[in-house]
Every structure is written in C-alpha cells, then in structure tokens.
C-alpha positions in Angstrom: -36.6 47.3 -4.1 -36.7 50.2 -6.8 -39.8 49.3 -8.0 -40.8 49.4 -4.0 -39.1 52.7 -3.7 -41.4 54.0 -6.8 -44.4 52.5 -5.3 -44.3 54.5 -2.4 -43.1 57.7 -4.2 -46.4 57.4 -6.5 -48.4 56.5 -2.7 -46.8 58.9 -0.8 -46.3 61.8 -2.7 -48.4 61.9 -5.5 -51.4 60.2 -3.8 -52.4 57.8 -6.8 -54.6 55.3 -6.2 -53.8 51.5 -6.0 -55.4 50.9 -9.2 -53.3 53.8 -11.0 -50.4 52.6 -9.3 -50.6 49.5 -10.2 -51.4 50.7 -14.1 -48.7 52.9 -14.4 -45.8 50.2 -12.9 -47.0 46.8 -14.2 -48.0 45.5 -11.0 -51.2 43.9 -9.5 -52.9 46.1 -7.4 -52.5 43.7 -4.2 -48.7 44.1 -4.6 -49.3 48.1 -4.3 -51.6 47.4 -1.0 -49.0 45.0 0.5 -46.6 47.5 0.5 -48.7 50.4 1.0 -49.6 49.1 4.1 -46.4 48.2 5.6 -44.9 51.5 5.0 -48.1 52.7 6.5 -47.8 50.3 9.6 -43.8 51.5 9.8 -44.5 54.5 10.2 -43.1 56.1 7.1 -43.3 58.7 5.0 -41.8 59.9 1.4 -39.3 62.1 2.4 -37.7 59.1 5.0 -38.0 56.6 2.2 -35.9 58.4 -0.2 -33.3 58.9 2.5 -33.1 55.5 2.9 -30.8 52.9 1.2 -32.3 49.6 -0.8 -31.3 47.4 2.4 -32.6 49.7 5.1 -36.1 49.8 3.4 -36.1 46.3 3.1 -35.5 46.1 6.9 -38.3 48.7 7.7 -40.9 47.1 5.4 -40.2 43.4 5.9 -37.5 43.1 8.9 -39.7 43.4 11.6 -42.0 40.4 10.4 -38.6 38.1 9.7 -37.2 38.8 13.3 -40.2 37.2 15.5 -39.5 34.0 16.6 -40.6 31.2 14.5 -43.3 29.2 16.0 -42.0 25.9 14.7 -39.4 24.2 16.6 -36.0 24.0 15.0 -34.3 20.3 14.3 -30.9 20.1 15.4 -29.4 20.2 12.4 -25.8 20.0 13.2 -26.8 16.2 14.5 -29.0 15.7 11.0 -25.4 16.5 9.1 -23.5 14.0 11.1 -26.5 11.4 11.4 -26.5 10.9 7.1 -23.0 9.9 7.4 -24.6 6.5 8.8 -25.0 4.1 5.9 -28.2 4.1 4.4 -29.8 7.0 6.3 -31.9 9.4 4.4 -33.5 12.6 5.2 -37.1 11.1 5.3 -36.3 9.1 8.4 -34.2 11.7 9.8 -37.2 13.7 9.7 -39.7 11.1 10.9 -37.9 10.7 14.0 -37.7 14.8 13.9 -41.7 15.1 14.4 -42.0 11.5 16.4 -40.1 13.0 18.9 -42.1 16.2 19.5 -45.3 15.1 19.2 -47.4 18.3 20.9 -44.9 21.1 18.9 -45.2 22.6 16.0 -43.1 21.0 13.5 -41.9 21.5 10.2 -43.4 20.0 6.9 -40.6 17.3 5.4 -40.5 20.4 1.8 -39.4 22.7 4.8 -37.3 20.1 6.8 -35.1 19.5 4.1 -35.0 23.3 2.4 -33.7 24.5 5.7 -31.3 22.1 6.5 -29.3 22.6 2.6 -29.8 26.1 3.9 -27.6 25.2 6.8 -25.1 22.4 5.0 -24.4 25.5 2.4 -22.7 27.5 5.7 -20.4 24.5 6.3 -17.1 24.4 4.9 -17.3 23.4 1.4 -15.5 20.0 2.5 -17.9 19.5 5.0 -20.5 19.1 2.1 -20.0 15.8 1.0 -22.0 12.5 2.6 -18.9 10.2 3.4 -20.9 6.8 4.7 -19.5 5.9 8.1 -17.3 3.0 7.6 -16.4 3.8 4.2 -13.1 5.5 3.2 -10.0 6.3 4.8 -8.2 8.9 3.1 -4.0 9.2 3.0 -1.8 11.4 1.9 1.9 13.1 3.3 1.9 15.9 4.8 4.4 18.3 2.8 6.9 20.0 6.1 8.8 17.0 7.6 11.0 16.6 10.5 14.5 17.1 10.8 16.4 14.4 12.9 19.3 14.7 14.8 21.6 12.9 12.5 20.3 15.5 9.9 17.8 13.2 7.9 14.5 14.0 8.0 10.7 12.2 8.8 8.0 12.2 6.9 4.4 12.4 8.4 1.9 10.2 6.8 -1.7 11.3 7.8 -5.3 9.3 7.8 -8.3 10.5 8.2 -11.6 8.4 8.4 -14.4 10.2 5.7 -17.6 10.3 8.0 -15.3 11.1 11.6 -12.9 12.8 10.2 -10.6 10.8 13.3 -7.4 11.6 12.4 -3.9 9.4 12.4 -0.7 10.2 12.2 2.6 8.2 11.7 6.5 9.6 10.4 8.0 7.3 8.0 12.0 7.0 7.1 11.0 8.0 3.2 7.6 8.0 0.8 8.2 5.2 -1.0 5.8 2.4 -1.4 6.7 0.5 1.2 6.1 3.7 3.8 2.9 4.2 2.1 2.1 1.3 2.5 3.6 1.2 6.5 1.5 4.1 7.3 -1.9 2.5 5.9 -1.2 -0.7 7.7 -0.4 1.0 11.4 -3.7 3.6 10.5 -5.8 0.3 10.4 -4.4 -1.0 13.7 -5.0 2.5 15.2 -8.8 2.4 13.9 -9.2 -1.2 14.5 -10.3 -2.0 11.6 -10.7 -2.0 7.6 -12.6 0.5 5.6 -14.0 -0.4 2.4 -12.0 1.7 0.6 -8.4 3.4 0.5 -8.4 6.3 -1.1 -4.5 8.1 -1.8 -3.9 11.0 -4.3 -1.5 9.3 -7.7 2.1 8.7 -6.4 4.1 7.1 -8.8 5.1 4.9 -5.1 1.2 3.1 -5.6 -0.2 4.1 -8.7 0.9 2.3 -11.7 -1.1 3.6 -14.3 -2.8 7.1 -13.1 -5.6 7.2 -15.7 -8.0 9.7 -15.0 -10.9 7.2 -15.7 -9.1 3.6 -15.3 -6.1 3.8 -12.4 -4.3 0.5 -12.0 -2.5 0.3 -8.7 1.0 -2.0 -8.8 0.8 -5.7 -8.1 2.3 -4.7 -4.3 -0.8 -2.7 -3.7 -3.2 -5.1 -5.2 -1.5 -7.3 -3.1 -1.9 -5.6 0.4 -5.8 -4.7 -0.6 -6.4 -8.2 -1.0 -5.1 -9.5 2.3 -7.1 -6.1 4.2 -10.2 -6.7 2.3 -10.8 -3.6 0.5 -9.8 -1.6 -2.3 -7.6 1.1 -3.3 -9.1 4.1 -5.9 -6.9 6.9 -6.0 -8.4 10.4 -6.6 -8.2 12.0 -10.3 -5.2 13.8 -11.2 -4.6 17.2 -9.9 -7.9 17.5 -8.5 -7.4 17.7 -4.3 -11.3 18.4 -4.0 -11.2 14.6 -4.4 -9.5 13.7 -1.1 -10.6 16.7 0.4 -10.9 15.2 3.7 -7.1 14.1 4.2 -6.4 17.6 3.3 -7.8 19.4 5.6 -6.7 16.7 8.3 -3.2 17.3 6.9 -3.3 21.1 7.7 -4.8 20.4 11.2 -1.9 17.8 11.9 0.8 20.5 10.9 -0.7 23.4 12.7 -1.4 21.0 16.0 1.1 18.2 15.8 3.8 19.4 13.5 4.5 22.6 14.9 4.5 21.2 18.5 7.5 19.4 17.8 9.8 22.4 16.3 11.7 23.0 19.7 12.2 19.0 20.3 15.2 17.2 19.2 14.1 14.4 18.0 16.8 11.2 17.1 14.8 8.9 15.1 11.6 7.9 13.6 10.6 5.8 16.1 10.9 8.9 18.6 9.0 10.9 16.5 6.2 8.5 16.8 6.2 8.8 20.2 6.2 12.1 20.6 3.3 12.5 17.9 1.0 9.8 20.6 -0.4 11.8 22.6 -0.7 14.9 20.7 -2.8 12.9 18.2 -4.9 11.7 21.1 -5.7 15.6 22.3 -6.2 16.5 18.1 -9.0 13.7 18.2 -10.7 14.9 21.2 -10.2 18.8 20.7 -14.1 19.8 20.2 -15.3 20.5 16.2 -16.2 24.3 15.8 -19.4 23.9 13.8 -20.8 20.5 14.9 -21.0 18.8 17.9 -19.2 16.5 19.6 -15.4 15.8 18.5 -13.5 13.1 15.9 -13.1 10.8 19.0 -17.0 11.2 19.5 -17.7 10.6 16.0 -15.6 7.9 15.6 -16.9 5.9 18.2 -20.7 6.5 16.9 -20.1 6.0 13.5 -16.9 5.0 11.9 -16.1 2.2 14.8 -18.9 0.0 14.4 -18.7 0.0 10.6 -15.5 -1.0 9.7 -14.6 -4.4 8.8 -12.6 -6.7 11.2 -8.7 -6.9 11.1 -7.3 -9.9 9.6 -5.7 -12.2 11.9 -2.2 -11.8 10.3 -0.1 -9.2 10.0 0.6 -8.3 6.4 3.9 -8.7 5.3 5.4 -6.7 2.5 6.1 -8.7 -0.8 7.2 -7.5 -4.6 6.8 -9.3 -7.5 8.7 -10.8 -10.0 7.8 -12.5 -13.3 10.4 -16.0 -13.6 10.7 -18.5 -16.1 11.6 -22.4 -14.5 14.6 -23.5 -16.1 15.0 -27.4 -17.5 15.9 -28.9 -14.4 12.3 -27.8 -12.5 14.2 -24.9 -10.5 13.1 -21.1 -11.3 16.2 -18.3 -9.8 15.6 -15.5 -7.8 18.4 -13.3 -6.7 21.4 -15.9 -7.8 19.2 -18.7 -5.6 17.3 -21.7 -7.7 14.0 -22.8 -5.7 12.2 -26.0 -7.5 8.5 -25.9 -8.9 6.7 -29.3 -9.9 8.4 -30.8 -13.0 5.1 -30.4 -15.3 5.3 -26.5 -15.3 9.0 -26.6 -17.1 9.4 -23.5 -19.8 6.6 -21.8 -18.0 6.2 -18.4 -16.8 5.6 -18.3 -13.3 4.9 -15.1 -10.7 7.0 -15.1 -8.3 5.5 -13.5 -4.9 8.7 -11.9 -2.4 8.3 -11.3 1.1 11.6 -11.0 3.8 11.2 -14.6 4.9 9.1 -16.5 1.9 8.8 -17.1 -2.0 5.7 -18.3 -3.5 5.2 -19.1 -6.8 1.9 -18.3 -8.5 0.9 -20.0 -12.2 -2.0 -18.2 -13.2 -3.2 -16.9 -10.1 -3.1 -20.1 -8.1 -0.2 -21.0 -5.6 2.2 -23.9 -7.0 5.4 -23.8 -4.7 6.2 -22.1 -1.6 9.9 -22.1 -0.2 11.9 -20.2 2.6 14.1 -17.2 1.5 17.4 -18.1 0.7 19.8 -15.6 0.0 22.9 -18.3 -1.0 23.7 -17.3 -4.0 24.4 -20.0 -6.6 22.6 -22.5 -3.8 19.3 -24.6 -4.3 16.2 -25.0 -2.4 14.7 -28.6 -4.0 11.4 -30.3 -2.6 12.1 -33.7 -3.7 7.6 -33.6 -4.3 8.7 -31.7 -7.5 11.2 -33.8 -9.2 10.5 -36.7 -11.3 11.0 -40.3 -10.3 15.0 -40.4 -11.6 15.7 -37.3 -10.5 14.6 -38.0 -6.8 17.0 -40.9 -6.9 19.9 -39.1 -7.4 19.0 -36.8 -4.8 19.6 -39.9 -2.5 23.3 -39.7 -2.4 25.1 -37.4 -0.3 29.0 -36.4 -0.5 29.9 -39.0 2.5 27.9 -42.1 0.6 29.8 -41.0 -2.8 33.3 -41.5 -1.2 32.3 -44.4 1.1 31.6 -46.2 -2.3 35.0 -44.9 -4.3 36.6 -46.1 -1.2 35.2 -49.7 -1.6 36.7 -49.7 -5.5 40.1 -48.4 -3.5 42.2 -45.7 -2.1 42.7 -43.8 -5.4 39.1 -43.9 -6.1 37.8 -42.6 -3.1 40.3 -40.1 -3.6 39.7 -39.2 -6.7 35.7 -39.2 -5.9 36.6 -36.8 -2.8 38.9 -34.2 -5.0 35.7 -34.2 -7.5 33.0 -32.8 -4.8 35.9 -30.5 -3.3 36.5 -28.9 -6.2 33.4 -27.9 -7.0 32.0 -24.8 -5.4 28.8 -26.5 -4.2 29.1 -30.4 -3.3 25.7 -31.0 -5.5 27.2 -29.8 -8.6 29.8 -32.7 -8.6 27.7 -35.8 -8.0 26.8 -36.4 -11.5 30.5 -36.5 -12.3 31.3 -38.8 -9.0 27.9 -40.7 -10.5 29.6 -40.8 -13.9 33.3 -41.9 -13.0 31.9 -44.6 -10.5 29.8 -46.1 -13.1 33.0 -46.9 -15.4 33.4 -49.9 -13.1 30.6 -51.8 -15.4 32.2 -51.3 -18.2 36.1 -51.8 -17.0 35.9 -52.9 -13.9 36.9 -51.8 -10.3 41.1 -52.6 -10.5 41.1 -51.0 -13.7 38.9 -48.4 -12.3 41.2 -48.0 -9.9 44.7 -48.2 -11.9 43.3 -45.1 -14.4 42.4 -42.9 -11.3 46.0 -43.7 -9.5 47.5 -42.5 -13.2 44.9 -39.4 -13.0 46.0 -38.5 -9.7 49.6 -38.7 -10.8 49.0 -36.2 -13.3 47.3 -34.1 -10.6 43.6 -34.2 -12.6 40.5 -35.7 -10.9 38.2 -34.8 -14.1 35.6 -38.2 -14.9 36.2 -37.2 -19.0 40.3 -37.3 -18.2 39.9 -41.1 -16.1 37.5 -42.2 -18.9 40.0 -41.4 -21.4 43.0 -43.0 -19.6 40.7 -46.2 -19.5 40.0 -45.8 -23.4 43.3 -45.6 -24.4 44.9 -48.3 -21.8 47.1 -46.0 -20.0 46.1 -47.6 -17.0 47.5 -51.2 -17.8 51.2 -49.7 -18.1 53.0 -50.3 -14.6 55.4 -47.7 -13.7 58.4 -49.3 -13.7 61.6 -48.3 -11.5 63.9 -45.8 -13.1 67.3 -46.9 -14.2 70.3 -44.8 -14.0 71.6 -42.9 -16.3 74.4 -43.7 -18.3 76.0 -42.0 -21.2 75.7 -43.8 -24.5 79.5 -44.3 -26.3 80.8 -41.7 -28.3 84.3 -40.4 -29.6 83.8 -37.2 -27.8 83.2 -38.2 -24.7 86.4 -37.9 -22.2 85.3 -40.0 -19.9 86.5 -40.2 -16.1 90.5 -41.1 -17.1 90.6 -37.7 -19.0 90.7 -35.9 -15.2 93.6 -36.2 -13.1 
C-alpha cells in the first residue's frame, strides 16, 4: 500500500504520466492505470489520500469491489467439514454432488471449492482441524476435579469421546487404576453400542507398559481386553495432549456442564454419581455445536453409529496374568491352590490367565487347561484327563474305601488307617501313606499287619515308616503279657513287715 500511496502522490499531485510513473517506481504501467482509475472512480484526491491510513485506502480503492455479493453460490461448508469424517470421502465427490445438485447456478470451479473451504476449516478451532473417520477412534482420558462422597472419598470421572461425533460419555470410577480404566472403556462401548477400531488413552503407568514414544507396549491385561473388543489400543506420544485433542476438549465440556452441576449434591457413592451424571450427559450430547450444525447426538447417529463394529456377545471379564511353572506332579500353584495341566507339559513355563471365577492356562499362546477359581489354599483342583495311567488309579480311592479295607485286615488297622488321613491337614495328602502301610500285608501278612499296628497304637504313633519298622524288627510277635506284682528282692537291709509293731 505505500507504493499505492506514492502512486497516487506522483498522479495526483505531480501530474506524471503513467509511463513516468511507472519509470520512476519499478512498476508496469497497467499497475499505475489500475490504480489511477480507482482512485479516480472513488472519488479521491491527494490531499484525502494522505490523510488516510494503509487500511482505509485499501477499503476506498478495492473495498467496494470485495463487498458485492458473489454471483456463485456458496457450498455449505459446515456440512463439507462434518461429511469427510465419513470413511473414504474426499473433497472431489463432495464437490461433485456440490454442482450436481445445482445444476442452473453458478458454481464454483473444484481449485476454488477446495481453496475456500481450508479458508473456512482455518477459522475452526484448531481441534476441529483434524479428519477423524467416523467409526474410528474413541478417545479416554480422566478428567482432573473429582467428586467428593459423603463418606469423604472421592469419584473419579472417566470421559469418552467418539473422534468424528465428538458424542461424549461419561462414567465415575472408585480409583484410576487399570481396572477403572479399563471399567470406563468397557461401559463407553455399551453406551455407543459398539467397538471402534481404535482406543486411544494418553501413557498411564495403569495401561501403558512401555511408553516409547515410537513403540508403546500396552500390559498383557490391556492386550487382553483389545482382543476380546476387536480393536486396538495406541496411546498418544508422551506429553503431547494435541494427540488426544478430542477427549480434551470433551473433558473441559464435561467439567463445565456435568461436573459443576453436581457441586451442591451430596452424593453417597459411585453408583449415585452415575446416576446423577445420566441425564446431564444426555442434554451435553444434544446441546447444539456453535460452529457446525447439528449436535454430538446428530452426529453420532449419521456417522459414528453405523460404523462401529458390533459388540461381542460376552461381557468381558477382567483377568491378570501370571507366568507359572507345573511342578512334578502335573499341578502348577496359584495363590496357595495347585490346579493340574496335562502330564507332558511337566517343568514348563505356562501363562496363567486370572479372572474372579476362572484360571486358564496358556503354553505358547494356545489354551491347555481351564479350571474354576479356587481360593483353598493348600487344596487341589485335578482333572483326572491330565494325569497318567498310575496316577489316575490312585485317584480311585477315597478316605471311606481306605478304612473299609484296614477294617477287613482288623480293628487296629482300620484304626490306624483312619488316624493317618485325620492327621493330615488335607485327606489326599495321606493316602499314599494308608497305600503304603496297607501294602505291608504282602510282605507280612494281615495278623501281623495287624499285631505291629495294635503295638503302634499303644505307643500312640500311626506313622507307615514307625509300623514298618515294628514289623522289621519283630516287635509285633511279642504278646504282652500280664504284669506280676511286685515284690522286693531279699536283702539285709530290708525290715520287712515284723520290724512295725
């Protein structure tokens, strides 16, 4: 504009010619006509130009021409911005349909179709910039006020928010641990009805593993609850918020609409903060956007809802791992309870998958035993399937078959058999002893059997080694014989009963 202002000064008041003009500013002489000839059509002469700043000039010379209407018909380009959320729309179709639909008006080239509308996505928000396909991600994270209960803990919000909608959920959680995390992602599903393709959280130590900037691992739980959803988990680089942008700005809109609703409420629990959160988050999703049309419920239902992926038909159920090693006898313990694996994978190292109700075990990936939580510590859970051929014989005897058959050998046996499973503090762990001190009868036979354990019993032991060695060393062939009395042997210094009067 100063060179304008000194084209017009040389015009105006020194009354050069175009060609001098032109000479004396390094400018084509049609440059010096254009502007020659606006000034003269504004109706202006030297002395109001030099009062006049840089932008009022600009606004005399060229303003008047900008301000008439344009005589092509404008797209709607709030509805373009939304529409490319769609997966696999471009801006060519966009702006096919654009001049398909107004066939006898004047519309714009596809150059100028897609110069004004980055003219118009550079107004937007800066968030607003970026193309999330519908469908596509949800993004989580915890809101940072939470909500103090009546007992003087406090919720914690966890928020969702859908990429191309921007439909917003919101949940309060006991804690932020991975298990809440991992709550509040399940219930944001079930309020979406369905699966996007990907989860998308900031780098809590609660998910994230490893938080490399270039390779995140997320912990075997998370893998874990991705696989049984059907999509995947990439957390957003470290320290950088622009990544997740989307969540949070849905997290300042939940505390400015939601959160700050509840401050006067006393509130008891979790559960009744999630109940009071319902139907504020309902009027949140259908409170009208301020740049675009329609609201997050409208958007949702256009683009988001069709394009997710279908629930699964179970409810996922939350598990931690456990690497386990399966012990000699085919059993692998978890928590102080032994659960048995097939006898072939003895001295391996298993995975052990933990839910509230279940235990698999995984060897390499692939499921080899699933049992029922126990929590008896010191107890066994044995499918006979896993044991060899010997071992599933023994499991044939119970406690009452044991005694039955020390009972047949006689009285002291079957006692002796009964004081061996009672003493132990599980039944099982005795019947290789009963097994052991009934098999002595091969070897000695059932009334010696049955002599040693009337001898063992007298000495108040019911131990297999301590009847085996009475039997070894004969003990059991010496009858107890009645007891004599006592009489005192002669000696010179005993009175004897004449010596008392």
């Amino acid at each position: 504009m100063r060179k304008i202002k000194d084209v017009l000064r040389l015009k105006l008041e020194a009354r050069l010619s175009h060609e001098r003009i032109a000479e004396a500013l390094g400018l084509s002489k049609g440059v010096v006509a254009k502007y020659a000839s606006l000034a003269a059509a504004a109706g202006l002469d030297w002395p109001t130009v030099q009062s006049l700043s840089e932008t009022a000039l600009e606004r005399h010379l060229v303003g008047g021409r900008s301000d008439r209407p344009s005589q092509y018909l404008l797209p709607d380009f709030g509805r373009v911005h939304q529409e490319l959320r769609r997966k696999g729309m471009t801006l060519m179709l966009l702006w096919q349909e654009y001049v398909e639909a107004h066939p006898e008006q004047s519309t714009w080239r596809y150059s100028q179709f897609c110069e004004n509308y980055r003219r118009y996505a550079l107004r937007l928000k800066r968030s607003m910039r970026q193309i999330h396909r519908a469908g596509e991600k949800m993004f989580v994270d915890f809101a940072g006020p939470t909500v103090e209960l009546a007992d003087g803990t406090r919720a914690h919000i966890f928020v969702a928010a859908l990429g191309a909608s921007s439909y917003t959920f919101a949940c309060a959680t006991p804690h932020e641990r991975m298990a809440d995390w991992l709550h509040g992602c399940a219930e944001a599903m079930r309020y979406f009805g369905g699966v996007p393709q990907l989860i998308v959280p900031d780098n809590p130590r609660a998910l994230i593993a490893n938080p490399n900037r270039y390779e995140p691992r997320a912990n075997d739980t998370v893998l874990d609850f991705a696989r049984h959803y059907g999509c995947s988990v990439l957390p957003a680089r470290p320290r950088l918020p622009q990544d997740k942008a989307k969540v949070e700005s849905a997290v300042q809109v939940v505390e400015r609409w939601i959160l700050m609703r509840l401050r006067h409420q006393r509130l008891d629990s979790v559960d009744d903060v999630n109940e009071a959160i319902e139907p504020l988050l309902a009027q949140l999703n259908a409170k009208p956007f301020q740049k675009l049309p329609g609201s997050r419920a409208n958007a949702f239902a256009e683009l988001d809802a069709p394009a997710l992926q279908a629930l699964p038909a179970q409810l996922w159920e939350y598990a931690s791992y456990k690497t386990v090693r399966v012990h000699i006898d085919q059993h692998v313990e978890i928590d102080g309870h032994r659960y048995s694996v097939p006898q072939a994978l003895v001295g391996q190292v298993l995975e052990a998958r933990l839910t509230t109700r279940g235990v698999e075990l995984l060897h390499r990936g692939q499921r080899v035993a699933a049992h029922a939580r126990n929590a008896h510590r010191g107890g066994f859970t044995t499918v006979v399937e896993h044991l060899p051929a010997a071992h599933r014989a023994h499991l044939q005897w119970t406690p009452e078959r044991l005694v039955h058959w020390g009972q047949s050998i006689g009285v002291a046996t079957g006692r002796t058999v009964q004081r061996l499973l009672e003493e132990q503090r599980h039944p099982e762990h005795g019947y290789r002893a009963c097994l052991g001190l009934l098999s002595l009868v091969r070897k000695y036979g059932k009334p010696r059997l049955e002599a040693a354990c009337l001898v063992a019993l007298e000495l108040g032991t019911a131990r297999y080694s301590h009847v085996r060695d009475i039997l070894a060393n004969g003990r059991d062939r010496v009858h107890a014989a009645d007891t004599p009395e006592w009489t005192s042997p002669q000696h010179a210094h005993v009175r004897g009963p004449s010596y008392y009067p």
